[in-house]
C-alpha positions as CSV (number, residue, x, y, z in Angstrom):
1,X,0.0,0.0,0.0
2,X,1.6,3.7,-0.8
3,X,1.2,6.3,1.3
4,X,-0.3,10.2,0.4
5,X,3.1,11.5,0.8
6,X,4.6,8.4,-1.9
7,X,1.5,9.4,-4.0
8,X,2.4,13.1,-4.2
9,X,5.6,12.2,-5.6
10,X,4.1,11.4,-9.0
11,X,4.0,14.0,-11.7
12,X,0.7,13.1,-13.4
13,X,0.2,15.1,-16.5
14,X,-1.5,16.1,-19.7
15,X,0.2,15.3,-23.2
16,X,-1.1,15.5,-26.6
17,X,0.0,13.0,-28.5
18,X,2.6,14.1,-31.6
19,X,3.1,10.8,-33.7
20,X,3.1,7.0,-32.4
21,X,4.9,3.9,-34.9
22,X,5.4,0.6,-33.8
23,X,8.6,-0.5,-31.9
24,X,10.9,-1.2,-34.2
25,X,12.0,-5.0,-32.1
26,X,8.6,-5.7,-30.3
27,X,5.0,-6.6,-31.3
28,X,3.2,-5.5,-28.7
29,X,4.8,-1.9,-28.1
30,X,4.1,1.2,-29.9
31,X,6.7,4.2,-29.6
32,X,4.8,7.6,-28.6
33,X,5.9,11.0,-28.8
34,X,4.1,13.3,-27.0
35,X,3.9,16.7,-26.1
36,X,4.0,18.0,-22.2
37,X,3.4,21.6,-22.9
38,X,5.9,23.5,-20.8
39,X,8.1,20.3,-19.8
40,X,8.6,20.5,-24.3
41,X,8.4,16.5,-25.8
42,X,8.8,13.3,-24.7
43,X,9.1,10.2,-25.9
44,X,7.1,6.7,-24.0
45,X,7.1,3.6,-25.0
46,X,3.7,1.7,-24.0
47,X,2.4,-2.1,-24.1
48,X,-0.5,-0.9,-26.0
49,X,-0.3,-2.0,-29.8
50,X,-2.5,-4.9,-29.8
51,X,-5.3,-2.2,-28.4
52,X,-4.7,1.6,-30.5
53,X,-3.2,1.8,-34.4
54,X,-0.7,4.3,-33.9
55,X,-2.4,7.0,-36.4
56,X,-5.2,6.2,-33.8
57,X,-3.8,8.0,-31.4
58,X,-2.6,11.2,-33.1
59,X,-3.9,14.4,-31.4
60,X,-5.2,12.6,-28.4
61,X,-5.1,14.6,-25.3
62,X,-3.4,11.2,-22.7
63,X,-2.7,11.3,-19.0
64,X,1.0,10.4,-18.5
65,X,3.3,10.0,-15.3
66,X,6.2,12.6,-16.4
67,X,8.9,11.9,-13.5
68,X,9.7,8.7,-14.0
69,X,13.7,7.7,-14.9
70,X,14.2,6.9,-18.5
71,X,13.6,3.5,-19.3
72,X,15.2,1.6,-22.0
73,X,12.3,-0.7,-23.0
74,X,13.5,-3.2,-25.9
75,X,16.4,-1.0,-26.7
76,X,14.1,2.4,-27.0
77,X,14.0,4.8,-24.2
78,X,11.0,5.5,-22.6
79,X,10.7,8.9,-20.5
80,X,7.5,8.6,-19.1
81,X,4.6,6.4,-18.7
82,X,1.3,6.3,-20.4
83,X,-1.9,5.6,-17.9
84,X,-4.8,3.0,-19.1
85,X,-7.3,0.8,-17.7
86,X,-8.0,-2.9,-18.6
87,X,-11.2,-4.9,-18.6
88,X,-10.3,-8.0,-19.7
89,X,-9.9,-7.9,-23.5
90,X,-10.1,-4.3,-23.8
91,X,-7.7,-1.4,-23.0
92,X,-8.6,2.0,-22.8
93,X,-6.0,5.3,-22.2
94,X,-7.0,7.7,-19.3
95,X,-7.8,11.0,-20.3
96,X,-9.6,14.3,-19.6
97,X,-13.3,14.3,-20.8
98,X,-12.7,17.7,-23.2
99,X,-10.4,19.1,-24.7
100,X,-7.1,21.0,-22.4
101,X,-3.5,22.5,-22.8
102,X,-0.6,19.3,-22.8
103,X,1.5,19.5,-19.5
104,X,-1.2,20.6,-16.9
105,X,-1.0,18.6,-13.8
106,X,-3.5,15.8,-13.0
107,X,-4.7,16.2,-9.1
């Protein structure tokens, strides 16, 4: 179990999604560039290929957790980490309900 203070240590935030391709050595992973408004672009890899086409998710307004240390995930680096929920067969990305600036914090 975390506590509120562990918690507070994650930088939730909004990103608007710039281009995603596949992985270039991994099925299942697509390669996501994003944009975090004031924090300037990032690129995340996420498990998520089997769920989005990558010209899906262009424009897309995502929730992602921005403080994480880079990742090298099948030989890409990830800086980040994209949020979804799964129900069984289905996957869906968190995100806000209209439309909002990339890089505002989640609370």
């Amino acid at each position: 179990m975390a506590t509120f203070d562990e918690w507070k240590k994650l930088d939730l935030r909004t990103a608007r999604v710039i281009e995603a391709r596949p992985h270039p050595n991994a099925d299942r992973l697509l390669v996501i560039d994003v944009d975090l408004g004031p924090l300037g672009p990032r690129q995340i890899v996420a498990g998520i290929r089997a769920f989005y086409a990558p010209e899906a998710l262009t424009g897309k307004t995502v929730v992602v957790v921005a403080n994480l240390d880079p990742a090298a995930i099948r030989g890409v680096t990830s800086h980040g980490m994209l949020l979804a929920v799964k129900d069984g067969e289905n996957l869906a990305i968190l995100g806000p309900d209209r439309e909002v600036p990339p890089g505002l914090p989640v609370s």
